[in-house]
C-alpha positions as a printed NumPy array, in Angstrom:
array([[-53.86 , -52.776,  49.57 ],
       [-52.278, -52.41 ,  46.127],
       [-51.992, -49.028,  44.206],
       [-54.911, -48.722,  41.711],
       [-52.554, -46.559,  39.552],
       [-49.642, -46.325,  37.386],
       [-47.037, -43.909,  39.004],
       [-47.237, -42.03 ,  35.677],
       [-50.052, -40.013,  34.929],
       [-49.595, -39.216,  31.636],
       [-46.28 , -38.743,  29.552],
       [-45.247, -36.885,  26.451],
       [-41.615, -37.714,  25.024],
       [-39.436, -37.55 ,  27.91 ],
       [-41.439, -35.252,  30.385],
       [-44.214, -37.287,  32.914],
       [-46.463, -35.732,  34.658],
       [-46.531, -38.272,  38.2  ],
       [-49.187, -39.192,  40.644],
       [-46.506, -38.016,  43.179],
       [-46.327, -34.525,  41.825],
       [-49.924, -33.851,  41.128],
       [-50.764, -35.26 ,  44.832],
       [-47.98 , -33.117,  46.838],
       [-49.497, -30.132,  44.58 ],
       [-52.676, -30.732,  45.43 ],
       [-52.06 , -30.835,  49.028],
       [-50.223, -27.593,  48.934],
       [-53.043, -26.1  ,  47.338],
       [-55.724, -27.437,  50.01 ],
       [-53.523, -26.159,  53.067],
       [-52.634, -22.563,  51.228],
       [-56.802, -22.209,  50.554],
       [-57.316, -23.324,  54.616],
       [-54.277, -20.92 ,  55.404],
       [-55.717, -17.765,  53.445],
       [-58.948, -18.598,  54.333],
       [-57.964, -18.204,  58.393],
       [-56.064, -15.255,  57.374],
       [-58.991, -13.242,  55.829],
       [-61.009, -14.574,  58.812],
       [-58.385, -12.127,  60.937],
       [-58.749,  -9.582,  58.902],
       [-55.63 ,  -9.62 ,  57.041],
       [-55.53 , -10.076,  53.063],
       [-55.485, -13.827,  51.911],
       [-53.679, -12.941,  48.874],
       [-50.257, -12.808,  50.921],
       [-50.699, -16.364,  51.561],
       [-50.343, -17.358,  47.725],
       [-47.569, -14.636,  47.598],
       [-45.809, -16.302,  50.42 ],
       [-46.358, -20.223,  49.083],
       [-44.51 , -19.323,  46.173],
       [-42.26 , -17.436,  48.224],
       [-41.696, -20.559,  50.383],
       [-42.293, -23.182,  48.385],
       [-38.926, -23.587,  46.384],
       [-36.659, -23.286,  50.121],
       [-38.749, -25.653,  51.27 ],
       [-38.135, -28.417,  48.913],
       [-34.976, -28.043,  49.177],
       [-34.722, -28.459,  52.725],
       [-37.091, -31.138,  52.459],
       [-34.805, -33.264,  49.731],
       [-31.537, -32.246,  51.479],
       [-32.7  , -33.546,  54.664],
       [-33.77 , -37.014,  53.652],
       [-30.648, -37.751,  51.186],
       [-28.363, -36.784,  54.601],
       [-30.32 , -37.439,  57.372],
       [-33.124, -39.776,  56.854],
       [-32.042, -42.068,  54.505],
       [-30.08 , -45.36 ,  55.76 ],
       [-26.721, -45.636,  55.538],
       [-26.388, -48.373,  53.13 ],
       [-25.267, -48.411,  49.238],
       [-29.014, -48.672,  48.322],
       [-29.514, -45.458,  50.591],
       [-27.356, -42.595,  51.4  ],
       [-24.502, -44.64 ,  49.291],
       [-26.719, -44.248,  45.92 ],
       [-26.957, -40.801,  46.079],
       [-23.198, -39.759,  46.952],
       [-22.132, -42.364,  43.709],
       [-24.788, -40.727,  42.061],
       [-25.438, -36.658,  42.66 ],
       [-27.433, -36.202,  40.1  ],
       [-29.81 , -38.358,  41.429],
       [-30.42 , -35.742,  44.51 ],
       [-32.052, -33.347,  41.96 ],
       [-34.612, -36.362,  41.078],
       [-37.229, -35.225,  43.665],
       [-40.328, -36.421,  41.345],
       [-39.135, -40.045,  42.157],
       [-39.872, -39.913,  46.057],
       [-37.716, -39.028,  48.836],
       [-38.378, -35.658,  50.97 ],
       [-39.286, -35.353,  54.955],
       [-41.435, -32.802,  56.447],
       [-39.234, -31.411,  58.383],
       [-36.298, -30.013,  56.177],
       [-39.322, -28.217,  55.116],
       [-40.004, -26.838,  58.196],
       [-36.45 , -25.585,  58.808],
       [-35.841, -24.027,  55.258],
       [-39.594, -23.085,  54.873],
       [-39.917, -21.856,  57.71 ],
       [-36.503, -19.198,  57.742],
       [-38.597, -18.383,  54.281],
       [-41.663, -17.223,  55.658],
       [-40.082, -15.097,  58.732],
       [-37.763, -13.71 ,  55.699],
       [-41.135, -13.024,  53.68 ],
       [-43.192, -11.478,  56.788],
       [-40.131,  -9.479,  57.828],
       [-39.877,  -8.366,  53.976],
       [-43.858,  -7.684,  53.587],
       [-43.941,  -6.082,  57.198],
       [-46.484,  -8.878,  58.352],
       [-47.373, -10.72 ,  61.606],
       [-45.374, -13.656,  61.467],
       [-47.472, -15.241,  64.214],
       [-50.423, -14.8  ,  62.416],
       [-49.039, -16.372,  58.982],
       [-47.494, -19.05 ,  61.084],
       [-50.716, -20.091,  62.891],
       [-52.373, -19.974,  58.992],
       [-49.825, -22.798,  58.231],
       [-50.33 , -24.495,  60.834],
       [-54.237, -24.585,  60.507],
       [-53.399, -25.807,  56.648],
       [-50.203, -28.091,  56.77 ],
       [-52.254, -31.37 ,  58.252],
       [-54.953, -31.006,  55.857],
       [-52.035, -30.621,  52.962],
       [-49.917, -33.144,  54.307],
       [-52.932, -36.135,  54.947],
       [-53.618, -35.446,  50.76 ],
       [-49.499, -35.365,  50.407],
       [-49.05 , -38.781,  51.787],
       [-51.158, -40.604,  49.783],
       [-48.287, -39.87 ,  46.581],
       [-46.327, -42.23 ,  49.192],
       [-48.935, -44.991,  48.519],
       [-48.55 , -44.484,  44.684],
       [-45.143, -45.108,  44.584],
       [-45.429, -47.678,  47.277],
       [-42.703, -46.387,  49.811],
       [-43.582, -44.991,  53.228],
       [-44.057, -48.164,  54.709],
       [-43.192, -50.63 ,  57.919],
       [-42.464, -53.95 ,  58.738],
       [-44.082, -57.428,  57.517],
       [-48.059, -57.979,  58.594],
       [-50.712, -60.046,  58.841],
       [-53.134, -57.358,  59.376],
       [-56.176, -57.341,  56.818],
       [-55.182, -53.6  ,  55.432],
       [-51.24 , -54.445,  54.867],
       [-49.646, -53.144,  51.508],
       [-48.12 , -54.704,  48.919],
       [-44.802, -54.17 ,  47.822],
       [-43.657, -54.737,  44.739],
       [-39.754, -56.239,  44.47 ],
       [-38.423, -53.801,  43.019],
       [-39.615, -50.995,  45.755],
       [-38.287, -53.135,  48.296],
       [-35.527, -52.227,  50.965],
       [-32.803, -54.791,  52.229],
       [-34.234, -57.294,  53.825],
       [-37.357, -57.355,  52.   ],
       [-36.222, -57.356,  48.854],
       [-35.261, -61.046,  49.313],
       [-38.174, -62.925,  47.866],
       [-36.863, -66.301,  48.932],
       [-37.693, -65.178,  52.702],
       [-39.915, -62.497,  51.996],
       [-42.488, -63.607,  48.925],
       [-44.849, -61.623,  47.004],
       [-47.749, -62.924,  49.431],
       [-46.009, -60.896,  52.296],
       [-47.967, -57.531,  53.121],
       [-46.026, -54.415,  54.994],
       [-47.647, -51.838,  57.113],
       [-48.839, -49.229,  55.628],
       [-47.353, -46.278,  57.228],
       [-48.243, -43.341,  55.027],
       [-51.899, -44.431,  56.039],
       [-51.196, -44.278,  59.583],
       [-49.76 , -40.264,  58.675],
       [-52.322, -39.207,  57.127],
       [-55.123, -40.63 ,  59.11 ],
       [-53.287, -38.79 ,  62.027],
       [-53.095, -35.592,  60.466],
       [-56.356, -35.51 ,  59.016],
       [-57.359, -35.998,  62.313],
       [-55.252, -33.095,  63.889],
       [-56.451, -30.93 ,  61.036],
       [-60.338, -31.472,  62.237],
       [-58.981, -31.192,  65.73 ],
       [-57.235, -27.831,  65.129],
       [-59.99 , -26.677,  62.775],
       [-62.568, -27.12 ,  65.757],
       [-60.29 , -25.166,  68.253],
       [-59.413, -22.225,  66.261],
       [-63.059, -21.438,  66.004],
       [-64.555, -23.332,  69.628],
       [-62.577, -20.985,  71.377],
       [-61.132, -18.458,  69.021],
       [-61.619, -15.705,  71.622],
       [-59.15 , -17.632,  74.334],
       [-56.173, -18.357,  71.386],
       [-53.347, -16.097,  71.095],
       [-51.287, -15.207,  68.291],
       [-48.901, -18.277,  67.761],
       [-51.433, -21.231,  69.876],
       [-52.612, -22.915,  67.077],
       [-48.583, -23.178,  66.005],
       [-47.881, -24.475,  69.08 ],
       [-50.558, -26.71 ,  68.966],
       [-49.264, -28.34 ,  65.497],
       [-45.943, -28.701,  66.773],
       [-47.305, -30.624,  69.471],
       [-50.067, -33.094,  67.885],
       [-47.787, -33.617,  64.365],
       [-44.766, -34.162,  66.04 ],
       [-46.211, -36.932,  68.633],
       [-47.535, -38.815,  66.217],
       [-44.543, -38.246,  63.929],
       [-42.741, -39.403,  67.089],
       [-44.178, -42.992,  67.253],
       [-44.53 , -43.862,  63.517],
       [-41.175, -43.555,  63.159],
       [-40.555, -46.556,  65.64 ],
       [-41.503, -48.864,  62.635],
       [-40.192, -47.381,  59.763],
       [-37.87 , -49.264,  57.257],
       [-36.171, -46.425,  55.561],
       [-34.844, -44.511,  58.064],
       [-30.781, -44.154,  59.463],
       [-31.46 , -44.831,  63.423],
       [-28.338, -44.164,  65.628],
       [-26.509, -47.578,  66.224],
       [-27.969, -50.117,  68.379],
       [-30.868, -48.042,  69.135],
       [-34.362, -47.957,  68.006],
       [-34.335, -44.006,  67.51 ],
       [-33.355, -41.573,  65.039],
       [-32.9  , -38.009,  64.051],
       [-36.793, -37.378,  63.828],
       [-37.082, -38.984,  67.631],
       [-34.824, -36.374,  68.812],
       [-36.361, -33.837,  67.118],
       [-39.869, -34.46 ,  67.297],
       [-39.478, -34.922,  71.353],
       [-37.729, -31.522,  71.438],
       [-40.627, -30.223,  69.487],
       [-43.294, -31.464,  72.036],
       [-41.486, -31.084,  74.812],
       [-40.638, -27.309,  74.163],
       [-44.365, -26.304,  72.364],
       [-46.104, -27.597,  75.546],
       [-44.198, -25.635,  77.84 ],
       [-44.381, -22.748,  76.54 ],
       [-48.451, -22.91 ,  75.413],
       [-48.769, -24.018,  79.383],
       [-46.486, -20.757,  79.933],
       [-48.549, -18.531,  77.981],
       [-51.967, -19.941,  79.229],
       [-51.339, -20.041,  83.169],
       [-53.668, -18.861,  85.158],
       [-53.386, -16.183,  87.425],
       [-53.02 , -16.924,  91.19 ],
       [-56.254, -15.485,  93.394],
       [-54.896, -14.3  ,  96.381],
       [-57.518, -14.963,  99.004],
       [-58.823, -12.212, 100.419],
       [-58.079, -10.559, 103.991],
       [-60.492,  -9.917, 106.895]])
């Protein structure tokens, strides 16, 4: 696999409008439309979704960019290193570098703030979310492809992704031991196939048994499919800070907490009640 495109979509004097951009846009876009959809479906008004994305949407970027400069990114000069020599570069989000869940921390303290504020359910406008965010985060990841970063070790397998030498990480950018023939897995791919997936699975349970889910289940049910998957992926990426002399990082930790708690407390909510058996 190769990128069929330039990063650049078009560009007029020094402003570019980017693949990268117009992809994390358009995912944004997809999940909002699933999100107000599902909120009209309750009988609540859909416009308070698009009120709330632009509400949400600036926190969450930051949070996003904030947490991969000082938590994601290794510790190297080429990684966390470049951007403290270089702040400026922080502010050059258009050039790759956010995780998912800075934007769940900072965009999500946004949206209770914009619920409380607008006097909403904020289960209700959390479940939306959830419905949308795989859907908008399976388009999302394919800006990763584009700019050819998101991606794992060397592999033989037939759908591995070139990397070009100058989007390579330490090791790989050493051509004399890794040439341009080598192939990397392709771990955006693996992302959004899984959360394309979760969004068809989530899809089919908020209406298969939409009169059994209660306000907040299809949140919980996000935070435990994303998060799982989010969990093992992360085993084989090449651009993360792991703690030393350990195969885990940050997003381990978190996404483990994530499943761990979510399940509990959908068991919790869903238990079923204990028949006493009946005296004679």
């Amino acid at each position: 696999m190769y990128p069929p495109f330039d990063p650049i979509l078009f560009q007029i004097g020094p402003l570019a409008m980017r693949w990268y951009g117009l992809l994390l846009v358009g995912g944004m876009i997809a999940a909002a439309t699933v999100a107000s959809r599902y909120v009209e479906r309750k009988g609540d008004n859909g416009d308070n979704v698009w009120d709330m994305l632009l509400f949400v949407l600036i926190p969450a970027l930051i949070g996003a960019r904030l947490y991969y400069v000082f938590i994601q990114s290794p510790r190297t000069p080429e990684g966390l290193g470049r951007f403290l020599d270089n702040p400026w570069t922080i502010l050059q989000i258009w050039t790759g570098g956010i995780h998912i869940y800075g934007a769940f921390i900072f965009g999500g303290i946004a949206l209770l703030a914009f619920a409380r504020w607008r006097k909403l359910s904020a289960l209700l406008y959390l479940d939306a979310v959830a419905l949308g965010a795989p859907l908008g985060q399976a388009i999302g990841r394919i800006a990763n492809f584009i700019n050819q970063e998101l991606y794992g070790p060397p592999t033989t397998l037939p759908w591995g992704l070139r990397i070009d030498a100058e989007h390579r990480i330490p090791p790989y950018n050493d051509l004399a031991a890794y040439p341009e023939s080598v192939r990397f897995q392709p771990l955006f791919l693996y992302e959004s196939l899984w959360n394309f997936v979760g969004f068809g699975l989530l899809f089919w349970i908020s209406r298969r048994f939409e009169d059994r889910l209660r306000p907040g289940d299809l949140l919980l049910l996000y935070l435990i499919w994303y998060p799982a998957g989010r969990f093992m992926i992360e085993f084989v990426r090449t651009d993360s800070w792991f703690f030393p002399g350990t195969p885990f990082n940050v997003v381990h930790v978190l996404s483990a907490i994530a499943v761990a708690v979510s399940l509990a407390v959908l068991i919790y909510r869903h238990r079923g009640r204990v028949v006493q058996p009946a005296t004679r």
